[in-house]
C-alpha positions as CSV (number, residue, x, y, z in Angstrom):
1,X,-125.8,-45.7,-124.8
2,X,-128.8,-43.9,-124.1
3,X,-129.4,-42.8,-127.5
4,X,-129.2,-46.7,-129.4
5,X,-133.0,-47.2,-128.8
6,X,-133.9,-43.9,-130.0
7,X,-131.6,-44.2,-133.5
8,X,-132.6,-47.8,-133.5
9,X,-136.3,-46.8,-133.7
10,X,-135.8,-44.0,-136.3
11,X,-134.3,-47.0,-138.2
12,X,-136.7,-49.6,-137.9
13,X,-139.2,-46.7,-138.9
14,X,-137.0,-45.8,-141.7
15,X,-137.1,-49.5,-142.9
16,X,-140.6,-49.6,-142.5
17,X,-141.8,-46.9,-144.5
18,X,-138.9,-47.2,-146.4
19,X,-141.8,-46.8,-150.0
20,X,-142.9,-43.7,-148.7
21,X,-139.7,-41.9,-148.9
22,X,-137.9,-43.9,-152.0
23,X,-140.8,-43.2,-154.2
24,X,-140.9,-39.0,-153.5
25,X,-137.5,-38.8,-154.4
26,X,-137.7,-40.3,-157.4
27,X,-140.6,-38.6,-158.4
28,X,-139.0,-35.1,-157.6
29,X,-135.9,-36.2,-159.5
30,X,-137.6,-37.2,-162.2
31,X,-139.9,-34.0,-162.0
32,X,-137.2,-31.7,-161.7
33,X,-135.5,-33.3,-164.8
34,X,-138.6,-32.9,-167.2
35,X,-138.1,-29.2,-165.6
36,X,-135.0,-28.2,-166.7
37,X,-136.3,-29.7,-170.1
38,X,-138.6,-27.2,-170.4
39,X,-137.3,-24.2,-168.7
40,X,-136.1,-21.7,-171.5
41,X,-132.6,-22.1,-171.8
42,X,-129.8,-19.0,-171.6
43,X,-127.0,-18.4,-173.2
44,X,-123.6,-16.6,-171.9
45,X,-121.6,-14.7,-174.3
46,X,-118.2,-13.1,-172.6
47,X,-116.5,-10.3,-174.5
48,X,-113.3,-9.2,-172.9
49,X,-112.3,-5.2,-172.5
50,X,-109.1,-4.1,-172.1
51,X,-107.9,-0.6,-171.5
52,X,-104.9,0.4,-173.3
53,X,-103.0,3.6,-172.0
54,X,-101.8,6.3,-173.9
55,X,-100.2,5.7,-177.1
56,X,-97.9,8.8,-176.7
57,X,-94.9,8.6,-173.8
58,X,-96.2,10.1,-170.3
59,X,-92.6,11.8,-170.0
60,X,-93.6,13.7,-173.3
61,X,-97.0,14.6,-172.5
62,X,-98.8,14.1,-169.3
63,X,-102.4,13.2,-169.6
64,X,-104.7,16.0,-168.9
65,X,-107.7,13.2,-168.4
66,X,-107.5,11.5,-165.2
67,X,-110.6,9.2,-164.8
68,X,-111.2,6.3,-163.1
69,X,-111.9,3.4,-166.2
70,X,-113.8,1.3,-163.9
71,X,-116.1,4.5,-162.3
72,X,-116.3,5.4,-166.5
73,X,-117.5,1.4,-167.2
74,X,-120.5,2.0,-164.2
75,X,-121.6,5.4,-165.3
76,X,-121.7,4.2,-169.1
77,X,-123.2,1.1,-167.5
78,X,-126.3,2.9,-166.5
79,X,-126.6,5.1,-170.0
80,X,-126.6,1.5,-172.0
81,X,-130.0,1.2,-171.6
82,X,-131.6,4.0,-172.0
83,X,-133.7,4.9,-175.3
84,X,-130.4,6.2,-177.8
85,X,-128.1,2.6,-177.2
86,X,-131.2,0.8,-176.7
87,X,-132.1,2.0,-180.5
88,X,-128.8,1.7,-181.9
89,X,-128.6,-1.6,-180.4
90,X,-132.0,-3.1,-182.0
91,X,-131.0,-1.1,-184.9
92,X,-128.6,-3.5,-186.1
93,X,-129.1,-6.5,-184.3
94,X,-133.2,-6.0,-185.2
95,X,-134.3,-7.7,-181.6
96,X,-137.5,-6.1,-181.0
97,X,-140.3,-8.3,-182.2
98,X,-137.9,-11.2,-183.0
99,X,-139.4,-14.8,-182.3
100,X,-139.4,-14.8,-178.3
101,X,-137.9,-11.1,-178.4
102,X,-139.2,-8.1,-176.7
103,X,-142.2,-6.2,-177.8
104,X,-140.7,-2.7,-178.2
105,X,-137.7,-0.7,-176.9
106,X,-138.7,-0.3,-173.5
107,X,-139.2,-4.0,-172.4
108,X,-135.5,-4.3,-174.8
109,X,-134.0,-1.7,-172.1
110,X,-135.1,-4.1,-169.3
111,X,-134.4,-7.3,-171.1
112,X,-130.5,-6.0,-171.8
113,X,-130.6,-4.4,-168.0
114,X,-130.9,-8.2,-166.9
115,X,-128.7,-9.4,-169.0
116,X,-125.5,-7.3,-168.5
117,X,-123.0,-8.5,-166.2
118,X,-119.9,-6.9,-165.7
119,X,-117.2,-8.1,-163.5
120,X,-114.4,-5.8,-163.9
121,X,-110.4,-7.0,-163.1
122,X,-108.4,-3.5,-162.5
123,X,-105.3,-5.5,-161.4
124,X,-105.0,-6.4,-164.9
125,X,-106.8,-3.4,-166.7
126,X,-109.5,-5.4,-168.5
127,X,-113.3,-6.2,-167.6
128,X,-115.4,-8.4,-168.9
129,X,-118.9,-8.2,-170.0
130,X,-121.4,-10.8,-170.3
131,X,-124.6,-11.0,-171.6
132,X,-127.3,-13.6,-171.2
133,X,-129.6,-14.2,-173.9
134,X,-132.4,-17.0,-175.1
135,X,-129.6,-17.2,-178.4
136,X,-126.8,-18.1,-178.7
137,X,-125.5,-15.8,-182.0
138,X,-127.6,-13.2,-180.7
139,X,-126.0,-13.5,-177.0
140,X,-122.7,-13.0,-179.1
141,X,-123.8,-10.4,-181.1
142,X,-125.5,-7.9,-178.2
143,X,-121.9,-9.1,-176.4
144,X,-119.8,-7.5,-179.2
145,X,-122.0,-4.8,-180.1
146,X,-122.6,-3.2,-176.5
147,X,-118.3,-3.6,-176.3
148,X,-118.5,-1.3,-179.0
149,X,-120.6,1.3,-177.4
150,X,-118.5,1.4,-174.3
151,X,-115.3,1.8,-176.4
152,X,-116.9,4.7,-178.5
153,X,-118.6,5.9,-174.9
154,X,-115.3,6.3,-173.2
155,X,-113.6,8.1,-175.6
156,X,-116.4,10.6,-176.1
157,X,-116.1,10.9,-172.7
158,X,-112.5,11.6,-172.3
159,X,-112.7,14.0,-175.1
160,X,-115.7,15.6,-173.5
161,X,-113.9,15.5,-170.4
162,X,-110.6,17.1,-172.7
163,X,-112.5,20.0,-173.8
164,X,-114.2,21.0,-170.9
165,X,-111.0,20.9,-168.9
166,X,-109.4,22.9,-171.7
167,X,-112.5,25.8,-171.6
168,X,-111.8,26.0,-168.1
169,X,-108.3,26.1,-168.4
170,X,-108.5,28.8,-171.3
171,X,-111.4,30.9,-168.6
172,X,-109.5,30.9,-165.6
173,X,-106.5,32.2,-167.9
174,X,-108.8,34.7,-169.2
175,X,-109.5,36.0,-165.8
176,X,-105.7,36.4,-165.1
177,X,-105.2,38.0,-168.0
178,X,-107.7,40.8,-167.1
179,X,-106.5,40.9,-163.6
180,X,-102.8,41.4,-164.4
181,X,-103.8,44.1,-167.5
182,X,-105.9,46.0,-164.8
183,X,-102.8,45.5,-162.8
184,X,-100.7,47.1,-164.8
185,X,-103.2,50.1,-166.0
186,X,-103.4,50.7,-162.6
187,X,-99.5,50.6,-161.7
188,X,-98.7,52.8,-165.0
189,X,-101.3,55.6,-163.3
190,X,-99.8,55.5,-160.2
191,X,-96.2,56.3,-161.9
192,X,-97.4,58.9,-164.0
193,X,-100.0,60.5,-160.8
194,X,-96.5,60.3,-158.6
195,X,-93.9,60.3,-160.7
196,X,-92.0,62.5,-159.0
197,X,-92.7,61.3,-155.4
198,X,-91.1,57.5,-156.0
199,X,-88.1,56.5,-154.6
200,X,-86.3,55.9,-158.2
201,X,-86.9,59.8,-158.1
202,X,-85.2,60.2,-154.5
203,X,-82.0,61.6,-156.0
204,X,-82.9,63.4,-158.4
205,X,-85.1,65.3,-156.1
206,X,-82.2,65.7,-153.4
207,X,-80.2,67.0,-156.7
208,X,-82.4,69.5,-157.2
209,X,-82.8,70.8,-153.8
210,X,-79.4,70.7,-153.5
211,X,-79.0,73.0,-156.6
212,X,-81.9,74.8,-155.7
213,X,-80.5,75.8,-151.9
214,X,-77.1,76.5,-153.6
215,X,-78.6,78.9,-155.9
216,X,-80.6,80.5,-153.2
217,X,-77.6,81.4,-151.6
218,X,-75.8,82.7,-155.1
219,X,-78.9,85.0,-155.0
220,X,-78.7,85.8,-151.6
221,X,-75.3,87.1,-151.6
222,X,-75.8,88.5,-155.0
223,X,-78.4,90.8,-153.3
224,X,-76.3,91.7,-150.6
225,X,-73.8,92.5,-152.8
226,X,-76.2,94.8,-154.6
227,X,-77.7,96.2,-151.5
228,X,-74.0,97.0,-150.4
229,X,-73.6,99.3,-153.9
230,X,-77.2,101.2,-153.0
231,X,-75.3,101.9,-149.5
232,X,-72.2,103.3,-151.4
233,X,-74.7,105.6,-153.6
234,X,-76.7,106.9,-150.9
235,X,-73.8,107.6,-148.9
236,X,-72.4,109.2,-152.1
237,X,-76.0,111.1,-152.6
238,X,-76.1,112.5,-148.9
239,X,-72.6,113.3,-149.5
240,X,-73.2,115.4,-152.2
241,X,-75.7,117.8,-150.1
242,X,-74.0,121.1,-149.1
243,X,-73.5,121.7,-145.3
244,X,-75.7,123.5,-143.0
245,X,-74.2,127.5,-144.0
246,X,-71.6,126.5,-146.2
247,X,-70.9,128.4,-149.8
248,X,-71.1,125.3,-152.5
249,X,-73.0,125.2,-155.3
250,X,-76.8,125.1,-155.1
251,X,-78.7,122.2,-155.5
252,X,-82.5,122.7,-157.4
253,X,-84.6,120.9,-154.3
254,X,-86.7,119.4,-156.8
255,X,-84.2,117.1,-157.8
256,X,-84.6,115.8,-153.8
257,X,-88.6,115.8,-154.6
258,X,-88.0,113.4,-157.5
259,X,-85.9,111.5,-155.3
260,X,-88.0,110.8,-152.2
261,X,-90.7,110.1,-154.8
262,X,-89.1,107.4,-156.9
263,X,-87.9,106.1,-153.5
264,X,-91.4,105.3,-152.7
265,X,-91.9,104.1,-155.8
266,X,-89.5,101.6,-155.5
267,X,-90.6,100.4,-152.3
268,X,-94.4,100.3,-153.2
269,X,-93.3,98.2,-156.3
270,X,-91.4,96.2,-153.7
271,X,-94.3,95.7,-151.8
272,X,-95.8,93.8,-154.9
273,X,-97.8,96.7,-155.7
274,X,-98.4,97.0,-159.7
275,X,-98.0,100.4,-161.8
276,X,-102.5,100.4,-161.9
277,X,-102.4,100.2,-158.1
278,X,-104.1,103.9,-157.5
279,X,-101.0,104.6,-154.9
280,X,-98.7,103.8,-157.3
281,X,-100.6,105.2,-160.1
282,X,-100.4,108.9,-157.9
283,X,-96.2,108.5,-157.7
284,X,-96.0,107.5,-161.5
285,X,-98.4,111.1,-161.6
286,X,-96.0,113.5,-159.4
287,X,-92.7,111.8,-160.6
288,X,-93.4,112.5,-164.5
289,X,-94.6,116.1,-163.7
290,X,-91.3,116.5,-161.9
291,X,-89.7,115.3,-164.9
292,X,-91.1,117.3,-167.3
293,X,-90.5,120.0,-164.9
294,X,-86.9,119.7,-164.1
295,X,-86.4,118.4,-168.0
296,X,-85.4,115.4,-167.7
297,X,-87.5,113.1,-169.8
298,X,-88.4,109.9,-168.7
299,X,-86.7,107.1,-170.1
300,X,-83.9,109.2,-171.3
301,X,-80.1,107.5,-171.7
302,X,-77.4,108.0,-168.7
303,X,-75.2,110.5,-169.4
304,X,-76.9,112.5,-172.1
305,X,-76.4,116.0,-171.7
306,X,-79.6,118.1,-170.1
307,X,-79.6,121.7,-171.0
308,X,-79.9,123.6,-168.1
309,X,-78.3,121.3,-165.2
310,X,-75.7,121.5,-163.2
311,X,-72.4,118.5,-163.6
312,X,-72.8,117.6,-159.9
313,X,-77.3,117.2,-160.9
314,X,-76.1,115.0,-163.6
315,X,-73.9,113.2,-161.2
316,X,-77.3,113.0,-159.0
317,X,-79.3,112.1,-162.0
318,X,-77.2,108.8,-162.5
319,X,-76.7,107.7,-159.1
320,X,-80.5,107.5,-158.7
321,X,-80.8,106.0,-162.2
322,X,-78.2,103.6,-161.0
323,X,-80.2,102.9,-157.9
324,X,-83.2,102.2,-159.3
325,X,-81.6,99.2,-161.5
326,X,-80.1,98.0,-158.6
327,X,-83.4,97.5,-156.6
328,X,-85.0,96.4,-159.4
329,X,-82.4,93.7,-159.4
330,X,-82.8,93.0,-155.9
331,X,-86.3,92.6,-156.7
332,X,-86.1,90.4,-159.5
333,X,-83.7,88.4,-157.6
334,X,-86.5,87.7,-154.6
335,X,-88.6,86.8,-156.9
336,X,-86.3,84.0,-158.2
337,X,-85.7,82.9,-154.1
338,X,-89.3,82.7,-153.3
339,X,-89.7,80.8,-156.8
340,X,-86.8,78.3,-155.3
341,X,-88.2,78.7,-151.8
342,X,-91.4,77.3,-152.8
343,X,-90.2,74.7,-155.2
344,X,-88.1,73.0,-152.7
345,X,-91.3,73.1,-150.4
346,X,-93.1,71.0,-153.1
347,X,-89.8,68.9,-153.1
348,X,-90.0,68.6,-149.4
349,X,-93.7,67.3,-149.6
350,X,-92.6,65.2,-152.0
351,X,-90.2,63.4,-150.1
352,X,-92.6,63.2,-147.1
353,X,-94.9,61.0,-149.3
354,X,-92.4,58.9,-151.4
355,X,-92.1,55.9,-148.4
356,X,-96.1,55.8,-148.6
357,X,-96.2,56.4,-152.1
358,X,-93.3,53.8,-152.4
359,X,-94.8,51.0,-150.5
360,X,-98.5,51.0,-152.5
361,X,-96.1,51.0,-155.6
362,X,-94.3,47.7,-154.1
363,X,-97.4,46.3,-153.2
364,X,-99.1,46.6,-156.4
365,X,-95.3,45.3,-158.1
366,X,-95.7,42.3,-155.7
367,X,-99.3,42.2,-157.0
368,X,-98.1,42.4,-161.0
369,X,-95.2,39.5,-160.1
370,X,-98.0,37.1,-158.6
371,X,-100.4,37.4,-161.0
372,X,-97.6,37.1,-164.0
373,X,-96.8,33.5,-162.3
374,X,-100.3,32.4,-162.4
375,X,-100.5,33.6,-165.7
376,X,-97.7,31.5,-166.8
377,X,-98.9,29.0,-165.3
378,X,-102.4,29.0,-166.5
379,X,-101.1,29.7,-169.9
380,X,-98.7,26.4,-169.7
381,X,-101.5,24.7,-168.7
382,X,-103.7,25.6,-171.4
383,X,-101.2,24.8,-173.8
384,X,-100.4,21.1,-172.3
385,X,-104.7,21.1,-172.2
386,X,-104.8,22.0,-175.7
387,X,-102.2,19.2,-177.1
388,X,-104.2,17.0,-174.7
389,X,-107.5,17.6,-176.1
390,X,-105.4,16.9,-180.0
391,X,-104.6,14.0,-178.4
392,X,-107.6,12.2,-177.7
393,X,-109.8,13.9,-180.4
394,X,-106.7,11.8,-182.5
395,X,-107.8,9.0,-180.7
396,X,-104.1,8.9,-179.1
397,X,-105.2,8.9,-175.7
398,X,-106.6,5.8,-173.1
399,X,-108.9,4.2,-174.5
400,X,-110.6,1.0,-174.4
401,X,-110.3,-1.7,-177.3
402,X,-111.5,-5.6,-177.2
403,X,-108.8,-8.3,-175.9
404,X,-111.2,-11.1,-176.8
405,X,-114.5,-11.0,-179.1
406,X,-117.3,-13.1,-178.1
407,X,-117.9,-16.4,-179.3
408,X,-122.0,-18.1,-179.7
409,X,-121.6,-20.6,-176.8
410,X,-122.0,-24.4,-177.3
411,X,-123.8,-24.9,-174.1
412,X,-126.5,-22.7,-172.1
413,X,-125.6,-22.1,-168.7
414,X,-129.1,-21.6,-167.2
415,X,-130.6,-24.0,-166.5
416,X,-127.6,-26.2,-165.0
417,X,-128.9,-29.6,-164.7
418,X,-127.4,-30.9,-161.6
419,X,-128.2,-28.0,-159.9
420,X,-132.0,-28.8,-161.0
421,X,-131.2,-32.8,-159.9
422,X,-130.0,-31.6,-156.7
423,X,-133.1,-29.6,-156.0
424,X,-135.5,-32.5,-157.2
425,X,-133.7,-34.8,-154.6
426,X,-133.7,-32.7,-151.5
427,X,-137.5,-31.3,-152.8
428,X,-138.3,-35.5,-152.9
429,X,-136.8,-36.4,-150.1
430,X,-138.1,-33.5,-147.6
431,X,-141.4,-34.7,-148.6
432,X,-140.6,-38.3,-148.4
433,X,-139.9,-37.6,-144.8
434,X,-142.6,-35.7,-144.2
435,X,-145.0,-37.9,-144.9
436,X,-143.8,-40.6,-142.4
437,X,-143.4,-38.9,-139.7
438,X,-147.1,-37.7,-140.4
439,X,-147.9,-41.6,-140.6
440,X,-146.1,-42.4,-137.9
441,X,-147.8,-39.5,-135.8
442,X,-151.1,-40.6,-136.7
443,X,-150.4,-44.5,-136.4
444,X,-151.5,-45.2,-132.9
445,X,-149.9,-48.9,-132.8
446,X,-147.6,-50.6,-130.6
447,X,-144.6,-51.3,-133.3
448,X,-142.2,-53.4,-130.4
449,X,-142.5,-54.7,-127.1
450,X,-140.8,-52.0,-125.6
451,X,-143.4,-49.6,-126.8
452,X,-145.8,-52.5,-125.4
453,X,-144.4,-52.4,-122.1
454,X,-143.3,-48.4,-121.5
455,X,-147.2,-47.9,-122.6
456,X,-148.9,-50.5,-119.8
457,X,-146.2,-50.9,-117.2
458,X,-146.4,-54.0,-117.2
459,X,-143.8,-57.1,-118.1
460,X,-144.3,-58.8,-121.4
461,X,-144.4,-62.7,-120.6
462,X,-144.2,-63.9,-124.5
463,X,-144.5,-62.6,-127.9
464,X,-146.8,-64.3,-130.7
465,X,-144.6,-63.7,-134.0
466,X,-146.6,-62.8,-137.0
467,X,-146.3,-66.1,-139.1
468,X,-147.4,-64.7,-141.9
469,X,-144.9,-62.0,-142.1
470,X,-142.5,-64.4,-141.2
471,X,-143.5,-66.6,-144.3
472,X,-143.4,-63.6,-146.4
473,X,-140.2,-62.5,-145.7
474,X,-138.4,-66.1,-146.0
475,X,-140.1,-66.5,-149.5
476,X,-138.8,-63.1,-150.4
477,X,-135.2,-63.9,-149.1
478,X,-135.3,-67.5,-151.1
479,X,-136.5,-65.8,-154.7
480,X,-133.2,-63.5,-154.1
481,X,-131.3,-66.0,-153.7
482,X,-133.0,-68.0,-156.5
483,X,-132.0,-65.2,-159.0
484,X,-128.8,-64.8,-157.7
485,X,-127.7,-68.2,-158.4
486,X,-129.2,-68.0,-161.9
């Protein structure tokens, strides 16, 4: 209730000034109409992209290209306009210094940067792309034209992307390659470095230290064997000495000479001592002098008949002939053991460093089997990159291809006319307003008797009407109803 007088004045002021706010808002509409009459009008042509996957079956060939066609649109988005597209395009369509064109290529480059408009629809794989232009044909045209260049953009792309994916498929395969052959030079040293000290050579070493042990002993008891017949001869020797008094046959004591001295002979040679040793050189000396003395020739056969000599210094002769072989024998035959001896000592060494040996040969196996996965790996991958990059240089791949071409529209859509109406009114009508609440700030008159009375505090006894207001407004209500009735 409190607020009726306050609306009730806002109306009566309303009603008042009622000129001063009709006649703004007609003039803004009106203003804002001859506006849009001259404002340069645009033109919106829509051509529709689709992207169409690959033509060959993803259970045949999976694509090596996996892009994002809506990241691809932006980034080829932002190369449309610079100097290559922005020539291509003006090459055909001829824009630059065209009645109410651009000037050159670079205010073309910002003209189409204005105009573009994508609005992309990935639910349903396709985008659209509009362009604005001052014509119609030539909105169509730029429309269909810069459709073009995406669709020939993406699949350079995707081949570019192809190849590069294949060269570094085909590098890091490379690098496998080398790392497995090195691999393998270095496993094939090893083998050859230790071939014997592996544990696929286990048995056969353990073979032949078995064999080698077996025939140490066959030598062993061959030389005991021997040694046992140079017991029997020197027993037989010192048995053939006469006793101490007795009446046998004498014996020439050189003959015991040549054998003390080819018993040192033998044990100096048995010492390792060589025929130029000086010592040994000496013995050789005496025991051929003896020889020559005695006459027996050395090197002569067993048995052969020595002029001069007794049977029983024969018998003597060939005993210690038969000796010496045996020695030598015995010596030959040590020779032989410590050649086994020391061969199953390398054997033994051997065997000490096969588990080490063994487990750097695993190692680098392990090694070889790893890197021969990831080469057949990389090398399945290169070959699926290689079909892949046929693929798309074939054009089989995704690619992009127009769902709709544009059209030259009928009708601009900037400026849109009611949107210009709409901005006359509330442009009109603001000011309209304004303006009387300016008057009625400034108008320092009582407009009622309530104002009257809250200004003076007073009580209004009567009111004087203003006749002639009152006269105008009944002559105004009769002429309505005068042309009503007409």
């Amino acid at each position: 209730m409190q607020q009726n007088p306050l609306i009730k004045e806002y109306l009566d002021i309303a009603f008042r000034r009622k000129w001063w706010i009709v006649v703004p808002t007609l003039l803004g509409m009106l203003f804002s109409t001859a506006l849009y009459f001259r404002v340069e009008k645009l033109y919106m042509a829509e051509t529709r992209v689709r992207t169409s996957p690959q033509e060959i079956s993803e259970r045949l060939l999976q694509p090596i290209v996996e892009s994002d066609a809506q990241q691809l649109v932006t980034s080829i988005t932002a190369e449309i306009t610079s100097e290559e597209y922005v020539q291509e395009v003006d090459e055909e369509l001829h824009l630059v210094g065209s009645p109410g064109g651009p000037r050159d290529l670079t205010e073309l480059a910002r003209w189409l940067d204005r105009a573009i408009r994508l609005e992309p629809n990935p639910r349903n794989q396709f985008f659209d792309l509009k362009v604005s232009w001052n014509d119609p044909k030539l909105a169509a045209a730029i429309a269909n034209k810069l459709a073009q260049i995406y669709i020939d953009r993406y699949s350079e792309i995707r081949h570019e992307l192809a190849s590069g994916t294949l060269d570094q498929l085909r590098k890091h395969r490379q690098e496998v390659e080398d790392r497995l052959r090195e691999v393998r030079e270095r496993i094939e040293k090893f083998r050859s470095e230790h071939k014997y000290e592996l544990a696929s050579y286990q048995d056969e070493n353990r073979l032949q230290f078995d064999n080698n042990m077996r025939e140490i002993e066959r030598l062993a008891q061959l030389n005991r064997d021997l040694r046992g017949q140079i017991e029997d001869i020197d027993l037989r020797l010192r048995a053939g000495l006469p006793a101490a008094g007795g009446g046998g046959a004498a014996i020439d004591p050189r003959l015991a000479r040549l054998e003390s001295l080819r018993t040192q002979y033998n044990e100096r040679r048995a010492q390792g001592l060589k025929d130029d040793h000086p010592e040994v050189q000496a013995l050789l000396d005496q025991i051929r002098a003896l020889e020559r003395e005695i006459g027996v020739p050395s090197g002569e056969e067993e048995g052969a008949a020595e002029p001069g000599l007794s049977p029983a210094a024969l018998d003597r002769i060939q005993l210690e002939r038969q000796k010496q072989r045996l020695l030598e024998e015995i010596r030959i035959n040590e020779g032989k053991i410590a050649a086994l001896q020391a061969e199953n000592e390398v054997i033994r060494r051997r065997q000490e460093r096969t588990p080490d040996n063994q487990i750097q040969l695993d190692n680098m196996l392990q090694l070889e089997a790893q890197l021969q996965q990831e080469y057949d790996d990389a090398r399945s991958r290169e070959l699926r990159a290689q079909t892949g990059e046929m693929v798309e240089e074939l054009g089989r791949g995704e690619k992009f291809d127009v769902l709709k071409y544009a059209r030259p529209p009928g009708e601009p859509y900037w400026p849109d006319f009611k949107l210009f109406l709409l901005m006359g009114l509330a442009v009109g009508l603001g000011l309209g307003v304004s303006v009387v609440l300016l008057l009625e700030v400034f108008d320092q008159s009582f407009k009622s008797e309530e104002q009257l009375a809250a200004a003076i505090d007073l009580p209004i006894l009567a009111v004087i009407p203003d006749l002639n207001r009152v006269a105008d407004q009944k002559t105004r209500r009769r002429t309505a109803r005068d042309r009503r009735a007409s």
